[in-house]
Backbone as JSON, one array per atom type, in Angstrom:
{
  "sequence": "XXXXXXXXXXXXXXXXXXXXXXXXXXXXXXXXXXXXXXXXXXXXXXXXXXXXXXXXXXXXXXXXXXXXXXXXXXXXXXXXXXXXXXXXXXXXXXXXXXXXXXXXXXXXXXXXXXXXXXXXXXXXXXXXXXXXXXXXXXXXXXXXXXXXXXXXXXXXXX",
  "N": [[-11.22, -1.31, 1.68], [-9.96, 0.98, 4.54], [-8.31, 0.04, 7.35], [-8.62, 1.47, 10.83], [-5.85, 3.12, 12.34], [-4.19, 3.57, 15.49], [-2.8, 2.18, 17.0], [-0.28, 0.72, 18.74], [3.05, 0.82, 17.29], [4.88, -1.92, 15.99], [8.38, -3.5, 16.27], [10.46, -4.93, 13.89], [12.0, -7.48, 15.51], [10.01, -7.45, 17.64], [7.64, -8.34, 16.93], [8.67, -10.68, 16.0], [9.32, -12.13, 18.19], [6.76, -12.41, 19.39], [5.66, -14.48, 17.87], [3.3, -16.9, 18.34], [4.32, -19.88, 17.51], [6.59, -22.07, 18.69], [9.66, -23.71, 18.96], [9.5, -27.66, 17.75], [8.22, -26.1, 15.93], [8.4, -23.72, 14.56], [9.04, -21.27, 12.06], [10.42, -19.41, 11.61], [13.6, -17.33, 11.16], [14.09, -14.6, 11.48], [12.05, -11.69, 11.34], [12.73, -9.75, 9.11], [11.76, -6.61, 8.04], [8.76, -4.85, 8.65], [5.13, -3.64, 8.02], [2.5, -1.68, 7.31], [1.66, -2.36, 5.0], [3.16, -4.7, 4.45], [5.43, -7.45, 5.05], [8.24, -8.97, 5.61], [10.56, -11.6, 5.85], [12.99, -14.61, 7.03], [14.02, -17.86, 6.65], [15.77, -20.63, 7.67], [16.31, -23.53, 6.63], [17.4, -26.27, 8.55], [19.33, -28.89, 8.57], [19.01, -30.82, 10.37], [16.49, -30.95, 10.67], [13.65, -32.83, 11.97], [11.37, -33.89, 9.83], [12.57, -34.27, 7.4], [14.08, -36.9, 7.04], [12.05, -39.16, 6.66], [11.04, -37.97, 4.05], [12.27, -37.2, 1.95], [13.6, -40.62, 2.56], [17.63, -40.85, 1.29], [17.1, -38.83, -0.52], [16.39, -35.95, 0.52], [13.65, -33.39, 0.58], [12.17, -30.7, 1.78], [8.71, -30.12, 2.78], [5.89, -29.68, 1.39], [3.83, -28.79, 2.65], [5.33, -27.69, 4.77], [6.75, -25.9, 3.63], [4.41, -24.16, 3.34], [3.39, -23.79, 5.88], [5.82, -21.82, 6.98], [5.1, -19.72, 5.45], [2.75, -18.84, 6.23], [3.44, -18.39, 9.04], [4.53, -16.2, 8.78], [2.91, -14.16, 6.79], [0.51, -14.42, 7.38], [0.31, -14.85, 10.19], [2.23, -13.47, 11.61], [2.38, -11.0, 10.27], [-0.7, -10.33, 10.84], [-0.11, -10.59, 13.49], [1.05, -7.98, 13.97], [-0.85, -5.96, 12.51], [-3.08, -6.11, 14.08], [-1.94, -5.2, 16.77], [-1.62, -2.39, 15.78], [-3.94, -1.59, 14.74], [-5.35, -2.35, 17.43], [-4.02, -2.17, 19.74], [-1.59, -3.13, 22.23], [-2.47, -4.96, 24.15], [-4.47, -6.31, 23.01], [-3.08, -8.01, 20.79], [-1.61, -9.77, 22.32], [-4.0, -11.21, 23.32], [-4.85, -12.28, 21.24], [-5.18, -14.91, 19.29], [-3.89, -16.87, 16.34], [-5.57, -17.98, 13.75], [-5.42, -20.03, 10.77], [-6.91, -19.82, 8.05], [-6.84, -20.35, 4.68], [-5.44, -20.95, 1.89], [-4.12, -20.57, -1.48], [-1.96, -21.57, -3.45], [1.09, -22.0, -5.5], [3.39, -24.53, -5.52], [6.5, -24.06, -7.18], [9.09, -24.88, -6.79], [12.01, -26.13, -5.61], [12.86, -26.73, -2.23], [15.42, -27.67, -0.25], [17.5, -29.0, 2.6], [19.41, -26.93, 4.73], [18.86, -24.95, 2.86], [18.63, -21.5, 3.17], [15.85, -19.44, 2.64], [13.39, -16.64, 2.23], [10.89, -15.14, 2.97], [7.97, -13.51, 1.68], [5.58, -10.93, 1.79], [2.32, -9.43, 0.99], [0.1, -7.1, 1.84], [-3.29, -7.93, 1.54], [-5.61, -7.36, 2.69], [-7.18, -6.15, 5.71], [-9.23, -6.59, 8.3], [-11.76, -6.97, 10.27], [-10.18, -8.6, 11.79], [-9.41, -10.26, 10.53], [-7.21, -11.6, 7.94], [-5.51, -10.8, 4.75], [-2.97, -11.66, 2.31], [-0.83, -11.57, -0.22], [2.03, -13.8, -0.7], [4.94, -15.11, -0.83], [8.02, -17.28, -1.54], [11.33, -17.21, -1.53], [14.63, -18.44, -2.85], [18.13, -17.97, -2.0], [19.43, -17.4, -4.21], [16.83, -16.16, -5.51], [15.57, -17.91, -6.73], [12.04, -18.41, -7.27], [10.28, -20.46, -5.12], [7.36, -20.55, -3.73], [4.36, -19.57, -4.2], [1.72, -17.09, -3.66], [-1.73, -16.62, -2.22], [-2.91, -16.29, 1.02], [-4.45, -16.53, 3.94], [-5.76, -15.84, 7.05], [-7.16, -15.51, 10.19], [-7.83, -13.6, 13.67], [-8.48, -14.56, 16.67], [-9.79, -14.36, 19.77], [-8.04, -15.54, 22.52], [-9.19, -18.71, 24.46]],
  "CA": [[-11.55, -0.85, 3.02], [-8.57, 0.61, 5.37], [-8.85, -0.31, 8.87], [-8.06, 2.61, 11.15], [-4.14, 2.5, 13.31], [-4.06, 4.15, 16.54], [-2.67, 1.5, 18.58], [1.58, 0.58, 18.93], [4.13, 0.19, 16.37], [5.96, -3.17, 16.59], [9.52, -3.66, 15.72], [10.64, -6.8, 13.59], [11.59, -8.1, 16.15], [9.23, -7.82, 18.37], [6.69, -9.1, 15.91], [9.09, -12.18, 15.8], [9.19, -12.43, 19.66], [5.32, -12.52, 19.56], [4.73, -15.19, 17.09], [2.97, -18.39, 18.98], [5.11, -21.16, 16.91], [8.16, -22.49, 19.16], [10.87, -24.76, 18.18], [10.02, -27.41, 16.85], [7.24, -25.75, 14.78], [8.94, -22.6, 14.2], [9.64, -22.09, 10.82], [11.14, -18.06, 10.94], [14.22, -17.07, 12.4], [14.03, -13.41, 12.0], [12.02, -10.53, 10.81], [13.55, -8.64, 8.83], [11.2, -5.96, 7.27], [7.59, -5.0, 8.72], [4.68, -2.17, 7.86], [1.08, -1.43, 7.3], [1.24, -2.92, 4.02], [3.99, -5.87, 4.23], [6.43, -8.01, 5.95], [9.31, -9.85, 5.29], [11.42, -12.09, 6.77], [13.77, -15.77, 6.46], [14.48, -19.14, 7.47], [17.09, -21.63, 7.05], [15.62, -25.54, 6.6], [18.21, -27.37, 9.48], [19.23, -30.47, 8.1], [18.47, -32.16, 11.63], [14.81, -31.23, 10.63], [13.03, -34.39, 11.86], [11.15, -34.41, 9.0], [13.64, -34.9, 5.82], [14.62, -38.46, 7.69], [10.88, -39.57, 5.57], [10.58, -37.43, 3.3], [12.64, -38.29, 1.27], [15.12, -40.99, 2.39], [18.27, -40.6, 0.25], [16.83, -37.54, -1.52], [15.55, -34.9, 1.2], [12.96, -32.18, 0.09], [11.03, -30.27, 2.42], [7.49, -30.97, 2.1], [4.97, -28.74, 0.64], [2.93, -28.3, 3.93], [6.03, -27.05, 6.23], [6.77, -24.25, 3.13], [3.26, -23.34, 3.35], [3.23, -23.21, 7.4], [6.4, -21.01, 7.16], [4.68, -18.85, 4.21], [1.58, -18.2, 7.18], [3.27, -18.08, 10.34], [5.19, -14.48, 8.17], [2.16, -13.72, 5.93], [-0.94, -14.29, 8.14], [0.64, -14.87, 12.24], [3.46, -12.28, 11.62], [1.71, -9.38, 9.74], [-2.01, -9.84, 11.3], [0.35, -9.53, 14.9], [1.89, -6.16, 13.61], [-2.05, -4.93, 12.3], [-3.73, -5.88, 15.29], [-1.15, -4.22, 17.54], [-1.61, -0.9, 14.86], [-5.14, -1.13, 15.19], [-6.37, -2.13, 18.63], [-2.93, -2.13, 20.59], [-0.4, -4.47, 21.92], [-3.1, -5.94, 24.41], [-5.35, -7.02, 21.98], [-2.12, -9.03, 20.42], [-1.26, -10.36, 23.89], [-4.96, -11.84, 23.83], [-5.63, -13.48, 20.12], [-4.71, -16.64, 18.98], [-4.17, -16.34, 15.07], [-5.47, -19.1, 13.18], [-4.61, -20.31, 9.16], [-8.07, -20.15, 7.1], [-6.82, -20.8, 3.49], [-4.32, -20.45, 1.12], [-4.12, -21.21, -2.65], [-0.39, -21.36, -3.39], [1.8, -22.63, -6.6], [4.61, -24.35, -6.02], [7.37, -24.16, -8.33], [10.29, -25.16, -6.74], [12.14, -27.39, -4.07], [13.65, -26.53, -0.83], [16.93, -28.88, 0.12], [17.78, -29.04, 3.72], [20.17, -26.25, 4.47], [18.7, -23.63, 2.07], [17.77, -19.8, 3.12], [14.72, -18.84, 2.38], [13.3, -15.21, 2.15], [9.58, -15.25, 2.6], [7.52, -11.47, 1.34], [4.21, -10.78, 2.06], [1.96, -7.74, 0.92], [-1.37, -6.85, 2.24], [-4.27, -7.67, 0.25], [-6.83, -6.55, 2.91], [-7.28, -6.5, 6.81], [-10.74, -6.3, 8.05], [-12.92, -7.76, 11.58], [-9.67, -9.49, 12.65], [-9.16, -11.28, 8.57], [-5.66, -10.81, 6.89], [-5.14, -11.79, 3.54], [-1.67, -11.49, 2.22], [0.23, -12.19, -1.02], [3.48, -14.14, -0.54], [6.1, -15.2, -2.22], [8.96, -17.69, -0.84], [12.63, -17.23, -2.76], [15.66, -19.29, -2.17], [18.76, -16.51, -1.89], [19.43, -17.14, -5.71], [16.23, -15.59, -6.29], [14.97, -18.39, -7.67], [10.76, -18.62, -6.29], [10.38, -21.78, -5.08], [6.19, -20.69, -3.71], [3.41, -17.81, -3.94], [-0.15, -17.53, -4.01], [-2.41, -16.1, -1.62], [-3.14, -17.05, 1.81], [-5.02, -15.72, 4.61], [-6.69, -16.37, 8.69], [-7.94, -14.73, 11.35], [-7.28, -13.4, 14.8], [-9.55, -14.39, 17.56], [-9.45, -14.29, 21.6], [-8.0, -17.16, 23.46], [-10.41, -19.09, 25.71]],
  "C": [[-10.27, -0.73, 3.82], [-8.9, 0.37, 6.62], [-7.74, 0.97, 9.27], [-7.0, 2.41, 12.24], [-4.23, 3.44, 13.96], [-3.48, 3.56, 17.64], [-1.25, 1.48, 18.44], [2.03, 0.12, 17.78], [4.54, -0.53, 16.49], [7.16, -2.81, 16.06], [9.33, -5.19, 15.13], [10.7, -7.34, 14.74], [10.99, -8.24, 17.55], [7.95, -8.6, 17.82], [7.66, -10.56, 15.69], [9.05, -12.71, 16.98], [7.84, -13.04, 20.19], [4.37, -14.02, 18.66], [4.58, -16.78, 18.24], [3.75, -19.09, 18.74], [5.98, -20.65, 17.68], [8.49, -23.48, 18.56], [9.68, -26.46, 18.83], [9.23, -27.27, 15.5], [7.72, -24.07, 14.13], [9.86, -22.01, 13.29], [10.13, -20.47, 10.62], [11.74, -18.07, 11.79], [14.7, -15.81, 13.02], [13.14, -12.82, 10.86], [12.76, -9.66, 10.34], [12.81, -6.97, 8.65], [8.97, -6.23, 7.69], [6.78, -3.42, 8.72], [3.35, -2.55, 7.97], [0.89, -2.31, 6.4], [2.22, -4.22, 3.99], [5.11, -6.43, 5.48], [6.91, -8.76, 5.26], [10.08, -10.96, 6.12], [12.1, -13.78, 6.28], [13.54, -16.61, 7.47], [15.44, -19.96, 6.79], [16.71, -23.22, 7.58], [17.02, -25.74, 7.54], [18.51, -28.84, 8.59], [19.07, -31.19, 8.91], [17.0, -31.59, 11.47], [14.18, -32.59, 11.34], [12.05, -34.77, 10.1], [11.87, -34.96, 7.44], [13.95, -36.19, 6.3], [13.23, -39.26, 6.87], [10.56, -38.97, 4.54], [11.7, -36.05, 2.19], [13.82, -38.96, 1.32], [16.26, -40.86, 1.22], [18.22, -39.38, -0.97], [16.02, -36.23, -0.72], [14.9, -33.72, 0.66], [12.28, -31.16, 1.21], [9.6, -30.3, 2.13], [6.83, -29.5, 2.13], [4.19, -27.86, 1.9], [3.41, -26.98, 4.82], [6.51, -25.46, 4.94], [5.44, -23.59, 3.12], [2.84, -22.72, 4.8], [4.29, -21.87, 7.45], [5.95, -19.7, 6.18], [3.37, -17.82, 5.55], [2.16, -17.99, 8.48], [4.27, -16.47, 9.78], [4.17, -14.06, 7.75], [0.61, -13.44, 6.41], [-0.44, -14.34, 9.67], [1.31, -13.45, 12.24], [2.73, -10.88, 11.5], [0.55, -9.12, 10.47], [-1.37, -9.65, 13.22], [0.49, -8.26, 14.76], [0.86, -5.05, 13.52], [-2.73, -4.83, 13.52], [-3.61, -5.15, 16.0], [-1.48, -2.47, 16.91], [-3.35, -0.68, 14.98], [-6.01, -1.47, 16.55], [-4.99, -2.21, 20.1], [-1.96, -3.22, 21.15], [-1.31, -5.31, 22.66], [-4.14, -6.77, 23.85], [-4.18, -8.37, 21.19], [-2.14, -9.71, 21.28], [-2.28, -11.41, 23.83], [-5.13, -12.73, 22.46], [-4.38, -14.33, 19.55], [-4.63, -16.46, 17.2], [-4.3, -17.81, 14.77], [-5.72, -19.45, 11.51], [-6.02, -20.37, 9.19], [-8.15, -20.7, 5.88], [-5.96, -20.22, 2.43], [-4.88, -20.96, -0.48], [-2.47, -20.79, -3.06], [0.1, -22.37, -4.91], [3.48, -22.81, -6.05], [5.46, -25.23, -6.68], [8.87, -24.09, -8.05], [10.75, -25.97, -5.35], [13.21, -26.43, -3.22], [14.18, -27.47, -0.3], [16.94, -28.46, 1.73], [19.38, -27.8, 3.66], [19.72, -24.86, 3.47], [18.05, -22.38, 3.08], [16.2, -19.18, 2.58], [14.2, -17.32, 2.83], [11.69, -15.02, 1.82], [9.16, -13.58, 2.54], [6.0, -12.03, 1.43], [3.65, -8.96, 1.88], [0.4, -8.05, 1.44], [-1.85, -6.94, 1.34], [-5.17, -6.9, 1.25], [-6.74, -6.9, 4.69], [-8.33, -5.92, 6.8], [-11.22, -7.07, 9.55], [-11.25, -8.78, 11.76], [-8.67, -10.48, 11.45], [-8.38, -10.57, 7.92], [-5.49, -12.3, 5.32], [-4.08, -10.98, 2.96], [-1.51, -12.37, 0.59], [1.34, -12.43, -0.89], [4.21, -14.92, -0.94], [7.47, -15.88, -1.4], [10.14, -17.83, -2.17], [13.31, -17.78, -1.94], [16.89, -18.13, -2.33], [19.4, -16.55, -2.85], [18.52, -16.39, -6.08], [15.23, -16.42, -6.96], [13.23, -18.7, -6.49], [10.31, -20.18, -6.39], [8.24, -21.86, -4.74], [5.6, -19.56, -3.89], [2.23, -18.26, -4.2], [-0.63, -16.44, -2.56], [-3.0, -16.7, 0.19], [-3.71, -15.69, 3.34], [-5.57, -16.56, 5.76], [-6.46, -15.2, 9.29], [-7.49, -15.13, 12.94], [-8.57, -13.9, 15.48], [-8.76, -14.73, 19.04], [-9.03, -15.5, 21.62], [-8.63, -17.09, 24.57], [-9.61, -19.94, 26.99]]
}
């Protein structure tokens, strides 16, 4: 099913300007790359994270959760801003709240404090407001550290 685009083009970054998450939940630091069918974009783990200080003293990882928040606020916040805007205009963005529904994700590799990351996302389907996305987090070796499927929905704020 395609959903029909008549409303504003975004730019990256204006689609990065737009995303809800601020510092210090804000896990992209630019758009690079956005369309009908995909988006792209990076981050770079901080080593003053607060969280690596637990997790894991003496051996810091990033935790599974915060690559899966930065996987949705590009793959489901990022892209379902960019469709919305393409199909009902920029005030319809302005007004919904995007919120995470469900992912299923593999991952297969660790993220150190200090690494790059390069999150991709392709459209599987937009539909009543519901983006589901395939995406894919690489470290700037190349090597894929997550992917899987993940998807939520736009609705009004009250």
């Amino acid at each position: 099913m395609s959903e029909e685009f008549d409303g504003v083009v975004l730019t990256p970054r204006e689609v990065f300007e737009l995303l809800p998450q601020k510092e210090p939940f804000l896990f992209v630091d630019e758009v690079l790359e956005v369309s009908d069918e995909h988006i792209v974009a990076c981050f770079t783990f901080r080593e003053d994270h607060d969280f690596y200080r637990g997790h894991f003293p003496g051996r810091p990882v990033t935790p599974g959760v915060i690559l899966l928040e930065s996987l949705a606020q590009v793959g489901v916040v990022g892209l379902g801003l960019y469709l919305i805007a393409r199909a009902q205009g920029r005030d319809a963005v302005l007004d919904a709240l995007a919120l995470f529904a469900d992912a299923n994700v593999e991952f297969t590799g660790l993220v150190s404090p200090g690494d790059r990351v390069t999150i991709r996302a392709n459209k599987v389907f937009f539909r009543r407001g519901k983006v589901r996305s395939e995406a894919e987090m690489t470290l700037d070796d190349g090597t894929v550290v997550c992917s899987g499927t993940i998807s939520g929905m736009g609705v009004p704020r009250q």
